[in-house]
CHARMM internal coordinates of N, CA and C (Angstrom, degrees):
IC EDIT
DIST 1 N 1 CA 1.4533
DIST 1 CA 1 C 1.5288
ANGL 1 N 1 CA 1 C 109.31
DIST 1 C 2 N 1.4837
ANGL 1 CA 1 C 2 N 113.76
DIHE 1 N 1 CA 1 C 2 N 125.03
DIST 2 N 2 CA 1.4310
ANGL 1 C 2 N 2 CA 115.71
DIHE 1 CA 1 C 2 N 2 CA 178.81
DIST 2 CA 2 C 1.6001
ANGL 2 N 2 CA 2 C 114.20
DIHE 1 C 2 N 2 CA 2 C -69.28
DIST 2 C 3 N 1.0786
ANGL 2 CA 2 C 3 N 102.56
DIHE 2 N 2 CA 2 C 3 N -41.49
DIST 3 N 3 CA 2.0167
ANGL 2 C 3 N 3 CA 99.71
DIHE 2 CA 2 C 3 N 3 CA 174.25
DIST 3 CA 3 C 1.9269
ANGL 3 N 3 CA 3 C 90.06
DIHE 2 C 3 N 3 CA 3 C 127.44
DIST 3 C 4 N 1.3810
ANGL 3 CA 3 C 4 N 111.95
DIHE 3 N 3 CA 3 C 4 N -23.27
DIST 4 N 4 CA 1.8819
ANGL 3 C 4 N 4 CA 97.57
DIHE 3 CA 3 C 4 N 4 CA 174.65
DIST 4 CA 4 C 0.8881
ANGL 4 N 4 CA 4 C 144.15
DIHE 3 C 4 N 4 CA 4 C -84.90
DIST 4 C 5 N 1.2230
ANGL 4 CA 4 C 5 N 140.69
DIHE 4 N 4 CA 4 C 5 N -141.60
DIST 5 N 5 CA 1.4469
ANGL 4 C 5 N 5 CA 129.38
DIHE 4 CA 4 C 5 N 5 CA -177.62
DIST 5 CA 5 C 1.6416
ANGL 5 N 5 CA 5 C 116.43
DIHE 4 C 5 N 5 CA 5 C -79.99
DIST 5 C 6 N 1.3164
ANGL 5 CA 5 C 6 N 117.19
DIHE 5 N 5 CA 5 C 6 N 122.29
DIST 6 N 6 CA 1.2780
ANGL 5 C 6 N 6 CA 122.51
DIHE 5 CA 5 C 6 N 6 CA 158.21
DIST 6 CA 6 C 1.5045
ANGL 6 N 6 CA 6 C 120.06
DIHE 5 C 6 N 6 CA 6 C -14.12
DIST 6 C 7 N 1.3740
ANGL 6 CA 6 C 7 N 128.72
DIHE 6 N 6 CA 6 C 7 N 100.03
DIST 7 N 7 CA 1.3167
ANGL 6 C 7 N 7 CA 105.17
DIHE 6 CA 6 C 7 N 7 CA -173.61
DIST 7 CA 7 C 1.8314
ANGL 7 N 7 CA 7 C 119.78
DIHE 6 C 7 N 7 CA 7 C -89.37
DIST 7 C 8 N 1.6612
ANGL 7 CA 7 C 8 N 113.20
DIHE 7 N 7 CA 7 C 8 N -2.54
DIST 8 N 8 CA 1.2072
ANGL 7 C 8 N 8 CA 118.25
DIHE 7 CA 7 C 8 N 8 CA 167.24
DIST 8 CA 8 C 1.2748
ANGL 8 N 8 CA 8 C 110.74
DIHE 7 C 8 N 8 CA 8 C -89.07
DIST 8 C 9 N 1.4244
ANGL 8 CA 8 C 9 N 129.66
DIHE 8 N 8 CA 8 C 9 N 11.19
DIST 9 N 9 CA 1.3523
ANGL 8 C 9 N 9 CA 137.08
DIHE 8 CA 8 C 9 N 9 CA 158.87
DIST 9 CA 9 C 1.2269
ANGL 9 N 9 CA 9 C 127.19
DIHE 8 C 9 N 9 CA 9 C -106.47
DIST 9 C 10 N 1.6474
ANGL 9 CA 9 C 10 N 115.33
DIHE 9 N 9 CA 9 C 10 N 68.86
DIST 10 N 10 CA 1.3399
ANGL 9 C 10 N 10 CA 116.70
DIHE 9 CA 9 C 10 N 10 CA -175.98
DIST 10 CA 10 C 1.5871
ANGL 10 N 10 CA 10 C 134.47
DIHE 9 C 10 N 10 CA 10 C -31.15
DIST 10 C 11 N 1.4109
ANGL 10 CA 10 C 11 N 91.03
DIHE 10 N 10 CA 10 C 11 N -30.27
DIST 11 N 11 CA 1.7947
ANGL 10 C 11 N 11 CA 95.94
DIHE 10 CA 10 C 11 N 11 CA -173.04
DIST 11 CA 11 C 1.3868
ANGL 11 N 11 CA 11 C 109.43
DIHE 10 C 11 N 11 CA 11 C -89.97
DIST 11 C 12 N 1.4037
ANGL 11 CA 11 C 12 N 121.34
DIHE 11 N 11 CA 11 C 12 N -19.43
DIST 12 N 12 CA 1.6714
ANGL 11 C 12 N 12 CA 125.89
DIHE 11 CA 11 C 12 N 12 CA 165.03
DIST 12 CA 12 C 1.8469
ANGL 12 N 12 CA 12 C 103.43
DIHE 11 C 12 N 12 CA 12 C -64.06
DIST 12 C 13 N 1.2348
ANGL 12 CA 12 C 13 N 110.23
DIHE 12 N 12 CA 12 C 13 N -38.92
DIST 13 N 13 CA 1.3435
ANGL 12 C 13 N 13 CA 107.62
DIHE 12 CA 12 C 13 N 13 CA -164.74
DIST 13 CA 13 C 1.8398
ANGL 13 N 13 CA 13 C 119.36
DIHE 12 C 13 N 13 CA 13 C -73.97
DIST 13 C 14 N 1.8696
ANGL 13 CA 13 C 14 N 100.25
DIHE 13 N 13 CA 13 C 14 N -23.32
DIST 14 N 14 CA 1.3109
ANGL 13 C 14 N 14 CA 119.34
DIHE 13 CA 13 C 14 N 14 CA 144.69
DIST 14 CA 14 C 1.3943
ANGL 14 N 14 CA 14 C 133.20
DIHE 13 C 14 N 14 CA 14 C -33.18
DIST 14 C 15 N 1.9412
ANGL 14 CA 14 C 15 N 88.22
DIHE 14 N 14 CA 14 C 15 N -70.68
DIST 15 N 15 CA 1.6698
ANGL 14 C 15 N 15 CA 98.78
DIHE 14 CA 14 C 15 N 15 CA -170.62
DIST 15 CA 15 C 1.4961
ANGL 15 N 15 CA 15 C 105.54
DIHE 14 C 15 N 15 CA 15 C -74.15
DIST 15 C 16 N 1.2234
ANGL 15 CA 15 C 16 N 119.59
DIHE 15 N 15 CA 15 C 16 N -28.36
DIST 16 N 16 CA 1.9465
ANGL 15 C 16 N 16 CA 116.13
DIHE 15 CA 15 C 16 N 16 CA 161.58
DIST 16 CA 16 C 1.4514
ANGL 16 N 16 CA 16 C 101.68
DIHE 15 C 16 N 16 CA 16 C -29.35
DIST 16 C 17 N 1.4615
ANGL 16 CA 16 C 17 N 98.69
DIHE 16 N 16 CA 16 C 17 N -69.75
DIST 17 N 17 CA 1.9166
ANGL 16 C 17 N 17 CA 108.97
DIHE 16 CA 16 C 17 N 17 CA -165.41
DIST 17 CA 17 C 1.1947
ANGL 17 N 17 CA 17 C 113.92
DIHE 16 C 17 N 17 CA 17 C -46.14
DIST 17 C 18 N 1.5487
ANGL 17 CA 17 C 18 N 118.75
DIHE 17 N 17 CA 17 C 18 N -36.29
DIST 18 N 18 CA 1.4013
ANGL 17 C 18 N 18 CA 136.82
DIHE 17 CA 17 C 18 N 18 CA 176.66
DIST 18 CA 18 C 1.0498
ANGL 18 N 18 CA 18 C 121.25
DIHE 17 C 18 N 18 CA 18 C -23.05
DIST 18 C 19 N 1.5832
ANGL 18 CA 18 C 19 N 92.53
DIHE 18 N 18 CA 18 C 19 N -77.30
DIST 19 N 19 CA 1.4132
ANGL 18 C 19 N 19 CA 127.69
DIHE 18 CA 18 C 19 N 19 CA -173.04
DIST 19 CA 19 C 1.4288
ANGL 19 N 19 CA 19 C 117.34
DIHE 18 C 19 N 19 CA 19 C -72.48
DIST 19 C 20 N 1.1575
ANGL 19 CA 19 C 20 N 118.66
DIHE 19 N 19 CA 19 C 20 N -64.24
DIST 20 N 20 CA 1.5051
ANGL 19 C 20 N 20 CA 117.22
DIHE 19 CA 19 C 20 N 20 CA 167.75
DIST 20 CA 20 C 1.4764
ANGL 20 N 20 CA 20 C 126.84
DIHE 19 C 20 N 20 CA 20 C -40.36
DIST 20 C 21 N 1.5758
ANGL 20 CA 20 C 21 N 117.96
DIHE 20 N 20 CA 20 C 21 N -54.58
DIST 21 N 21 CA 1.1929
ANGL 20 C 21 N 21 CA 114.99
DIHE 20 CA 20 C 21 N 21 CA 176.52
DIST 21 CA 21 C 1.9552
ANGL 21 N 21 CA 21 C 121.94
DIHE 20 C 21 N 21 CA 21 C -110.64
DIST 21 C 22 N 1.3364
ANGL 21 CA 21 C 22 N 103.03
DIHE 21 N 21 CA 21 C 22 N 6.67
DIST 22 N 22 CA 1.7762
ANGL 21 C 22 N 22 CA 101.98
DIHE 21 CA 21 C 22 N 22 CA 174.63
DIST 22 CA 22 C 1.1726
ANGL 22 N 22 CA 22 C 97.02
DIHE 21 C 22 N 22 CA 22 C -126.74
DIST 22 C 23 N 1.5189
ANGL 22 CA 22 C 23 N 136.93
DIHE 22 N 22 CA 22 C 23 N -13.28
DIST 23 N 23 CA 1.4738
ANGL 22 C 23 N 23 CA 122.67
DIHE 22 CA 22 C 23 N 23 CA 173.59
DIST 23 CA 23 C 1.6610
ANGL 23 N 23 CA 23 C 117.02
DIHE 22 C 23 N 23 CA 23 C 90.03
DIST 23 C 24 N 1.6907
ANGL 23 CA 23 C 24 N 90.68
DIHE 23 N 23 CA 23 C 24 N 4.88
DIST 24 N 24 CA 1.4702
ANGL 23 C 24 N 24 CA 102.18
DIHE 23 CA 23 C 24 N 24 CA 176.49
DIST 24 CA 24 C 1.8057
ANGL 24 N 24 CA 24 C 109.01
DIHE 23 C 24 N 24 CA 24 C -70.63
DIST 24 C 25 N 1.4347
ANGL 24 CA 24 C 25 N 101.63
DIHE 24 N 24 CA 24 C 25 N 137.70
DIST 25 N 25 CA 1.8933
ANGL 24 C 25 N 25 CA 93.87
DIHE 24 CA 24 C 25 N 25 CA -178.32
DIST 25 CA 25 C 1.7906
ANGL 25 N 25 CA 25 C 92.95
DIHE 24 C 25 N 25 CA 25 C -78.81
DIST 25 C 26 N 1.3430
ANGL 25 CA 25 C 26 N 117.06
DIHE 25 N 25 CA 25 C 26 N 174.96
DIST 26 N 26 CA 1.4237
ANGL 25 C 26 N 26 CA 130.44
DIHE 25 CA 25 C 26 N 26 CA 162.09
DIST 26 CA 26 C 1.2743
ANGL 26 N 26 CA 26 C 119.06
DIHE 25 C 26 N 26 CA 26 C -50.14
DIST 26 C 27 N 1.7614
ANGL 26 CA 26 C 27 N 93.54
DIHE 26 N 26 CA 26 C 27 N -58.39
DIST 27 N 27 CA 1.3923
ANGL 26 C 27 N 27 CA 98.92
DIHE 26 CA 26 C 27 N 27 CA -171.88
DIST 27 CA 27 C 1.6203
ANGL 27 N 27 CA 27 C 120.02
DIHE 26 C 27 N 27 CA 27 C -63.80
DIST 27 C 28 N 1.3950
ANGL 27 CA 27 C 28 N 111.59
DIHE 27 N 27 CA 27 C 28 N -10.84
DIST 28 N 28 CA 1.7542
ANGL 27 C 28 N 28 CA 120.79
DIHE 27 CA 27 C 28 N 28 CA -163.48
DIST 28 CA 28 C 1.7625
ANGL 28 N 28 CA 28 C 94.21
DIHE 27 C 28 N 28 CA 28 C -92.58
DIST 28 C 29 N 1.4917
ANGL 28 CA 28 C 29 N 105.85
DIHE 28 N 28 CA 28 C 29 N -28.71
DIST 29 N 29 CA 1.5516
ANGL 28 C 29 N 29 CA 113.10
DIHE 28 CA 28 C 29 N 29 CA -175.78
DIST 29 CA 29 C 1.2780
ANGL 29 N 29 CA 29 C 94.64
DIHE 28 C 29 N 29 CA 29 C -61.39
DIST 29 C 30 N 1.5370
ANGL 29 CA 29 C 30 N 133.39
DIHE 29 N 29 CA 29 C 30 N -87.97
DIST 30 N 30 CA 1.0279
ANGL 29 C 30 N 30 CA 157.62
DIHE 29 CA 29 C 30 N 30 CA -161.87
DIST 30 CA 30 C 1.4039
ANGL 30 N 30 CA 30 C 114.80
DIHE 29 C 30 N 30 CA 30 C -44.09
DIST 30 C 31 N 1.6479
ANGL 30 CA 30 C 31 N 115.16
DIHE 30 N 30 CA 30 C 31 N -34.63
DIST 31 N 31 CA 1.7116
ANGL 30 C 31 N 31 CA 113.78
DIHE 30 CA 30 C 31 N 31 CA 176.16
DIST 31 CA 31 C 1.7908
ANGL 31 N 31 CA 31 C 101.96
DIHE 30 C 31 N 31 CA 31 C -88.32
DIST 31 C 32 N 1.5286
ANGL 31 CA 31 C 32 N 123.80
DIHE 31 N 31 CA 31 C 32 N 16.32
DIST 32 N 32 CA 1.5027
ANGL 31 C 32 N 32 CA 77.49
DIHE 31 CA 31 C 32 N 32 CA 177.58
DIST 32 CA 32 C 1.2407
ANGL 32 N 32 CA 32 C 90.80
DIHE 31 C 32 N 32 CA 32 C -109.57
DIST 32 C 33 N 1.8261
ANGL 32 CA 32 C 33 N 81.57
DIHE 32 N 32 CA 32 C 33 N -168.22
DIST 33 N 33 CA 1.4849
ANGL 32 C 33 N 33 CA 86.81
DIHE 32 CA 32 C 33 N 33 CA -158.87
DIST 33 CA 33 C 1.8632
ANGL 33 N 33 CA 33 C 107.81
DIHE 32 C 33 N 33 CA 33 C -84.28
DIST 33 C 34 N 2.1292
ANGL 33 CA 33 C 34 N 124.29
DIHE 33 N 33 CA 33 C 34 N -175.85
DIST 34 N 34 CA 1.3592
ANGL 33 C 34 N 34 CA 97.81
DIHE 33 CA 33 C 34 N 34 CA -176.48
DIST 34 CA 34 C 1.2806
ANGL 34 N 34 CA 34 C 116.45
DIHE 33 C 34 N 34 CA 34 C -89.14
DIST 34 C 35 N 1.0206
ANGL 34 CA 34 C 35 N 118.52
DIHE 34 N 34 CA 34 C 35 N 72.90
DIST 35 N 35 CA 1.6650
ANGL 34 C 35 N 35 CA 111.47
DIHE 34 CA 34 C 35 N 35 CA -170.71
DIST 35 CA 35 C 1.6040
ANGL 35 N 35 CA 35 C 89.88
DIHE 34 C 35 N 35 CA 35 C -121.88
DIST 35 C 36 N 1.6532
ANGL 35 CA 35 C 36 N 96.08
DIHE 35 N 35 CA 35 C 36 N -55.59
DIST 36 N 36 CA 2.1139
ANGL 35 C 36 N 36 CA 128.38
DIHE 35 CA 35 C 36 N 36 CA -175.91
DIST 36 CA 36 C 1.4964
ANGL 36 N 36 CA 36 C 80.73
DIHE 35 C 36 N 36 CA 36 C -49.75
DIST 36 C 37 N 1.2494
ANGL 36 CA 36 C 37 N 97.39
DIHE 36 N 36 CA 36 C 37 N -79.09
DIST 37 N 37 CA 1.8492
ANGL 36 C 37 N 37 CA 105.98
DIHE 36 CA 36 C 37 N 37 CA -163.51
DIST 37 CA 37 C 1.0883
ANGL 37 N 37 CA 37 C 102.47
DIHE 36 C 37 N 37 CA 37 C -30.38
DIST 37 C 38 N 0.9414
ANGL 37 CA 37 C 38 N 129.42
DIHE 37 N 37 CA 37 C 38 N -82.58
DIST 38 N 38 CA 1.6153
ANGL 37 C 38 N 38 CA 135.87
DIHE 37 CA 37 C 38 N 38 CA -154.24
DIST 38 CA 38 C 1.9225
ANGL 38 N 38 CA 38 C 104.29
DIHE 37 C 38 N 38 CA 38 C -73.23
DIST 38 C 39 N 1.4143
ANGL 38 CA 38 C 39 N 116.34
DIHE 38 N 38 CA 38 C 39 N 3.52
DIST 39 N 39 CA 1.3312
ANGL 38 C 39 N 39 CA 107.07
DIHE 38 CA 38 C 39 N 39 CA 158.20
DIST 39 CA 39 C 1.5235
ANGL 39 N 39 CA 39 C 109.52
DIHE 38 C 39 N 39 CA 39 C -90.76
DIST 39 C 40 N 1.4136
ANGL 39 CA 39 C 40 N 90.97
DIHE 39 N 39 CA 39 C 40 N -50.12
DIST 40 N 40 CA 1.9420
ANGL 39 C 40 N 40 CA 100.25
DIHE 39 CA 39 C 40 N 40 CA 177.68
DIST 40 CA 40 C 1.7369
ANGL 40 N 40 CA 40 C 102.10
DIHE 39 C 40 N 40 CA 40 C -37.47
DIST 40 C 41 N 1.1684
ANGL 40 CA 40 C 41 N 114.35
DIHE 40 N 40 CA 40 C 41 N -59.62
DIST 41 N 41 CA 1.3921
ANGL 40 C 41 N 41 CA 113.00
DIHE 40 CA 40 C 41 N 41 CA -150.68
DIST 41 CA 41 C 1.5984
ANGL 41 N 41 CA 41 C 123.25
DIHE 40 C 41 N 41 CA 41 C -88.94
DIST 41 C 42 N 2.0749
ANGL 41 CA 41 C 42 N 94.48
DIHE 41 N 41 CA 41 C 42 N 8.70
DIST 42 N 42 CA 1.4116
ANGL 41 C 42 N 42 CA 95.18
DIHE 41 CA 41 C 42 N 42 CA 169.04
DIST 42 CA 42 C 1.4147
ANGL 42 N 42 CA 42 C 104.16
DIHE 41 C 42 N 42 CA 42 C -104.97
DIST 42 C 43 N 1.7580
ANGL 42 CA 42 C 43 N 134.97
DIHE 42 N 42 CA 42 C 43 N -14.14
DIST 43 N 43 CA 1.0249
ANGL 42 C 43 N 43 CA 148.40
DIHE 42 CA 42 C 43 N 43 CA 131.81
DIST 43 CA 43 C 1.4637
ANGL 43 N 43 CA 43 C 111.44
DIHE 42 C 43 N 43 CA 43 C -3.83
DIST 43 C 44 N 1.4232
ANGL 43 CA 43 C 44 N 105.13
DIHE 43 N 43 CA 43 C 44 N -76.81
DIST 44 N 44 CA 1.3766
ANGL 43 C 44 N 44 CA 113.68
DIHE 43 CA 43 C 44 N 44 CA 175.05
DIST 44 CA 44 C 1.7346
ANGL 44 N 44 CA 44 C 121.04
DIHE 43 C 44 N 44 CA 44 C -31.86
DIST 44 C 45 N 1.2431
ANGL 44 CA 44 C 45 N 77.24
DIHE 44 N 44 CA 44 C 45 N -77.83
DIST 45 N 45 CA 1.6352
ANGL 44 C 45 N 45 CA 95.63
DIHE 44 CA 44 C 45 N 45 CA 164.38
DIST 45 CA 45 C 1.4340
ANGL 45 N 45 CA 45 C 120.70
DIHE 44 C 45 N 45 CA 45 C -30.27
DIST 45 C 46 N 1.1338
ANGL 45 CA 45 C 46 N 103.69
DIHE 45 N 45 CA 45 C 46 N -69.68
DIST 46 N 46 CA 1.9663
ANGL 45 C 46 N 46 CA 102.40
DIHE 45 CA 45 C 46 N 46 CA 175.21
DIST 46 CA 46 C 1.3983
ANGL 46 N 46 CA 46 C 96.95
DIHE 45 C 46 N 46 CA 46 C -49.04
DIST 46 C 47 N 1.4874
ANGL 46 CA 46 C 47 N 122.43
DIHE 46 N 46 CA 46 C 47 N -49.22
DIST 47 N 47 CA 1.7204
ANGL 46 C 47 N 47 CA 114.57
DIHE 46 CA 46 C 47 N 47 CA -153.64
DIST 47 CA 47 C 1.5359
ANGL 47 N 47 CA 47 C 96.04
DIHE 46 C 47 N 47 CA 47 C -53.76
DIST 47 C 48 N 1.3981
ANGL 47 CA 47 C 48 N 129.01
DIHE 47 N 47 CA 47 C 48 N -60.09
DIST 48 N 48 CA 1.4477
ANGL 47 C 48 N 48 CA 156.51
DIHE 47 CA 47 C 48 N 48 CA -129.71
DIST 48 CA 48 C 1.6538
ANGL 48 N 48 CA 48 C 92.01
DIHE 47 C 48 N 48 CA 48 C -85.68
DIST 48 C 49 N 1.3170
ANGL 48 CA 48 C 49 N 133.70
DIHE 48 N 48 CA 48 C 49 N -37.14
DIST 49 N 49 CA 1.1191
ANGL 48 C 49 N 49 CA 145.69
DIHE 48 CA 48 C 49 N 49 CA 152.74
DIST 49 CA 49 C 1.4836
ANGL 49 N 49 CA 49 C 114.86
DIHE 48 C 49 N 49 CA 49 C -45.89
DIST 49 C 50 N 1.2078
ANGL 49 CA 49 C 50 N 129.52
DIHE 49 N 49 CA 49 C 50 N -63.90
DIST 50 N 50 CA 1.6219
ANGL 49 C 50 N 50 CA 146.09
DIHE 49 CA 49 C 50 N 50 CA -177.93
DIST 50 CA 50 C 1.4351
ANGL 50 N 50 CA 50 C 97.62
DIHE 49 C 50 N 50 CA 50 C -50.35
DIST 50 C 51 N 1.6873
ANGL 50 CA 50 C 51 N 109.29
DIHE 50 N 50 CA 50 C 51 N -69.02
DIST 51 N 51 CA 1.3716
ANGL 50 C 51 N 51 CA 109.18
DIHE 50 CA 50 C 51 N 51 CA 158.96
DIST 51 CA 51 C 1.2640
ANGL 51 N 51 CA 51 C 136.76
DIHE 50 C 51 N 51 CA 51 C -12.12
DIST 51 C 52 N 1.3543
ANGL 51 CA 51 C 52 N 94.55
DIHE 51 N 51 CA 51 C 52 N -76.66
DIST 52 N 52 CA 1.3491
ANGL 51 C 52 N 52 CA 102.94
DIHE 51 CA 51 C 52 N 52 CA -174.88
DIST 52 CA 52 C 1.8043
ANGL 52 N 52 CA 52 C 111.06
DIHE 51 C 52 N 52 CA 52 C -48.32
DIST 52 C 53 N 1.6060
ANGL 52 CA 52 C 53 N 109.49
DIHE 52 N 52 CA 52 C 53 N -60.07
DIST 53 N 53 CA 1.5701
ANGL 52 C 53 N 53 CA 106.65
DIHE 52 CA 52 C 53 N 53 CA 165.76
DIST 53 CA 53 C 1.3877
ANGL 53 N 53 CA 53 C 170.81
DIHE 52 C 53 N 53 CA 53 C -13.44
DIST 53 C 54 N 2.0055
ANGL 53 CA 53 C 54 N 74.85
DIHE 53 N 53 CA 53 C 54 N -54.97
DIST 54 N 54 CA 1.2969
ANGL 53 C 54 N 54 CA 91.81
DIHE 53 CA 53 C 54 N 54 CA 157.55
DIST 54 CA 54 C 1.5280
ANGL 54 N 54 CA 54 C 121.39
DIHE 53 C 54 N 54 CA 54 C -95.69
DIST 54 C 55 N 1.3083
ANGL 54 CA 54 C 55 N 122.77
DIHE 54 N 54 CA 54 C 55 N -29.19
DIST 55 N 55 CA 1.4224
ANGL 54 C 55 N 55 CA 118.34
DIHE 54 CA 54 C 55 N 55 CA 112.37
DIST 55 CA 55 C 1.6817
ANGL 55 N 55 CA 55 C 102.10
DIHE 54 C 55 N 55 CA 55 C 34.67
DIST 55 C 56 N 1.3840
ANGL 55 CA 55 C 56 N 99.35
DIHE 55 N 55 CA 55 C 56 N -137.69
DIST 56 N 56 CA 1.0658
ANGL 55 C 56 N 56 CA 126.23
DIHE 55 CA 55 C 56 N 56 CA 172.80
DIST 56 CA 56 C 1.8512
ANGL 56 N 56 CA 56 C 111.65
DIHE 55 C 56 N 56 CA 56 C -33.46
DIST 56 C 57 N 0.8989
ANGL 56 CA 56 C 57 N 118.88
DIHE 56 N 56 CA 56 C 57 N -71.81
DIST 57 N 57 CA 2.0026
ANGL 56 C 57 N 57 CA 111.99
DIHE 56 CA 56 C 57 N 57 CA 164.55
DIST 57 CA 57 C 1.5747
ANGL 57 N 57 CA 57 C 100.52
DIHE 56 C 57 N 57 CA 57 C -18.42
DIST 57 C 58 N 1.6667
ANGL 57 CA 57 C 58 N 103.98
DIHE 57 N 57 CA 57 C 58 N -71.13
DIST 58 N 58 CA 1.9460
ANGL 57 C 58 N 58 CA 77.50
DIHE 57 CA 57 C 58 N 58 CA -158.93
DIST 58 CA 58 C 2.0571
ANGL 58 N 58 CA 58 C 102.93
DIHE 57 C 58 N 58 CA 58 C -78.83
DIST 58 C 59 N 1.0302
ANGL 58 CA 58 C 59 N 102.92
DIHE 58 N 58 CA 58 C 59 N -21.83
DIST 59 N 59 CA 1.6463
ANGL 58 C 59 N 59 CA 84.45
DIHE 58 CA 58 C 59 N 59 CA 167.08
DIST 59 CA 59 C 1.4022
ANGL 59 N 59 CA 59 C 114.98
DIHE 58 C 59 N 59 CA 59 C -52.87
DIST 59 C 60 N 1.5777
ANGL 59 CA 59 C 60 N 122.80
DIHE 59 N 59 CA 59 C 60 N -39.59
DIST 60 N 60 CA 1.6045
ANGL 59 C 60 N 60 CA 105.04
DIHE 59 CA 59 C 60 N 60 CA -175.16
DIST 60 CA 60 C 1.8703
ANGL 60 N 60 CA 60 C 104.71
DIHE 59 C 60 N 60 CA 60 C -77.35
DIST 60 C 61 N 0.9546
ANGL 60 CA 60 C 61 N 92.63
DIHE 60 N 60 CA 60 C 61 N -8.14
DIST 61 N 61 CA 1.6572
ANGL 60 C 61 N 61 CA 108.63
DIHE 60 CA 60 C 61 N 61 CA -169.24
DIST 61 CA 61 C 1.8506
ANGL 61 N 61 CA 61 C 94.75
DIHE 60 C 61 N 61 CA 61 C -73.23
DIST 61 C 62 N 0.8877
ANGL 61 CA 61 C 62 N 118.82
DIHE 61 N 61 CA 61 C 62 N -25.21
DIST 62 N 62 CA 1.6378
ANGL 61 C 62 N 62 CA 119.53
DIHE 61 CA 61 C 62 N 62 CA -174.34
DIST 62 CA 62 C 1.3713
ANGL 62 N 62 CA 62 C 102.70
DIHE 61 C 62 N 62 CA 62 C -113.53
DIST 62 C 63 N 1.2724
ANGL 62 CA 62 C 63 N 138.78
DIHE 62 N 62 CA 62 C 63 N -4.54
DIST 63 N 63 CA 1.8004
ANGL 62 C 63 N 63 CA 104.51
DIHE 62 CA 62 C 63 N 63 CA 153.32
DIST 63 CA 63 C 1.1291
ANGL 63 N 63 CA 63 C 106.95
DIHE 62 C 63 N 63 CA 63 C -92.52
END
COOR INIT
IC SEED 1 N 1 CA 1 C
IC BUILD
């Protein structure tokens, strides 16, 4: 076991993202209610997308 997020536990693998990159605690992930959640975690989604993008931009950007 590496020590990270569960990866057959989608919503641990969220509150990882949370925390690491929005500063959200676990425990603040996990108490709201699903309305938050499920805004937070399409948030993610767009971010992880953008990511990915630019991503790829500066990789073509370096050959």
């Amino acid at each position: 076991m590496d020590g990270g997020p569960d990866e057959k536990d989608p919503e641990a693998v969220y509150a990882h993202y949370a925390l690491q990159r929005l500063r959200i605690r676990p425990q603040e992930f996990f108490e709201m209610d699903r309305k938050e959640k499920a805004f937070v975690i399409a948030s993610i989604d767009i971010r992880i997308k953008e990511e990915q993008k630019e991503a790829k931009r500066a990789k073509r950007k370096k050959k």
